[in-house]
Every structure is written in structure tokens, then in C-alpha cells.
C-alpha positions, 0 to 999 in steps of 0.5 A: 500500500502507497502513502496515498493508499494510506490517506483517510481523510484529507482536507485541502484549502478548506474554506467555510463562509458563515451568513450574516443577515445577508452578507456571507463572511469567511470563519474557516480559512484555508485548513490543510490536514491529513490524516491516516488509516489508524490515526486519530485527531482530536480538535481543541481550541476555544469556543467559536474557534470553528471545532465543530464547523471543520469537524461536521466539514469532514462528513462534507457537512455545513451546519444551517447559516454555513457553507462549504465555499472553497477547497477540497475534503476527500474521504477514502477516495471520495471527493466530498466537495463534488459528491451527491447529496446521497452519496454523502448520506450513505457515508455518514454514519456507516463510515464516517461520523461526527461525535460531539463533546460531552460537556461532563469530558470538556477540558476544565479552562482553569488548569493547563491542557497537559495536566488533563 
């Protein structure tokens, strides 16, 4: 198997525009990531950092006021930017998901990442 072959999701250049009243402004800015069979990413950053927003993405997902404006996202081969509404909803939830933060498991702001 090829490094490519080992590729499982791969996001290129992603861009994500969320609507204001009746203007689209730009909140995901150019995110590049790869990620390989076996590996597993976790996303952290602060709140309204855009976690969820890049997460759902993955799935070729845009929350409702969202949308997937430029760049690519390919899982297994698949390109999510360019693939039916229904090859996309065969893909979620048999192979790829979105599982969101319990608030119970949320990182506690008041003590260093490192030490959790």
C-alpha cells in the first residue's frame, strides 16, 4: 500500500463562509490536514474557534447559516466537495461520523491542557 493508499481523510484549502443577515463572511480559512488509516485527531481550541464547523466539514457537512465555499475534503477516495447529496448520506454514519463533546469530558479552562 502507497502513502496515498494510506490517506483517510484529507482536507485541502478548506474554506467555510458563515451568513450574516445577508452578507456571507469567511470563519474557516484555508485548513490543510491529513490524516491516516489508524490515526486519530482530536480538535481543541476555544469556543467559536470553528471545532465543530471543520469537524461536521469532514462528513462534507455545513451546519444551517454555513457553507462549504472553497477547497477540497476527500474521504477514502471520495471527493466530498463534488459528491451527491446521497452519496454523502450513505457515508455518514456507516463510515464516517461526527461525535460531539460531552460537556461532563470538556477540558476544565482553569488548569493547563497537559495536566488533563
Amino acid at each position: 500500500m502507497s502513502e496515498t493508499d494510506d490517506i483517510l481523510l484529507q482536507m485541502r484549502g478548506l474554506r467555510i463562509e458563515g451568513q450574516a443577515e445577508d452578507e456571507w463572511q469567511e470563519i474557516v480559512h484555508g485548513v490543510d490536514l491529513t490524516l491516516h488509516r489508524g490515526e486519530v485527531l482530536g480538535l481543541i481550541g476555544e469556543s467559536g474557534a470553528g471545532k465543530s464547523t471543520i469537524g461536521l466539514a469532514a462528513m462534507g457537512y455545513a451546519r444551517d447559516g454555513c457553507r462549504i465555499s472553497g477547497g477540497e475534503i476527500i474521504f477514502d477516495g471520495i471527493n466530498l466537495t463534488t459528491a451527491s447529496a446521497t452519496q454523502k448520506r450513505k457515508l455518514r454514519g456507516s463510515r464516517i461520523a461526527y461525535v460531539a463533546q460531552s460537556a461532563a469530558a470538556a477540558f476544565n479552562p482553569a488548569h493547563r491542557l497537559i495536566e488533563q
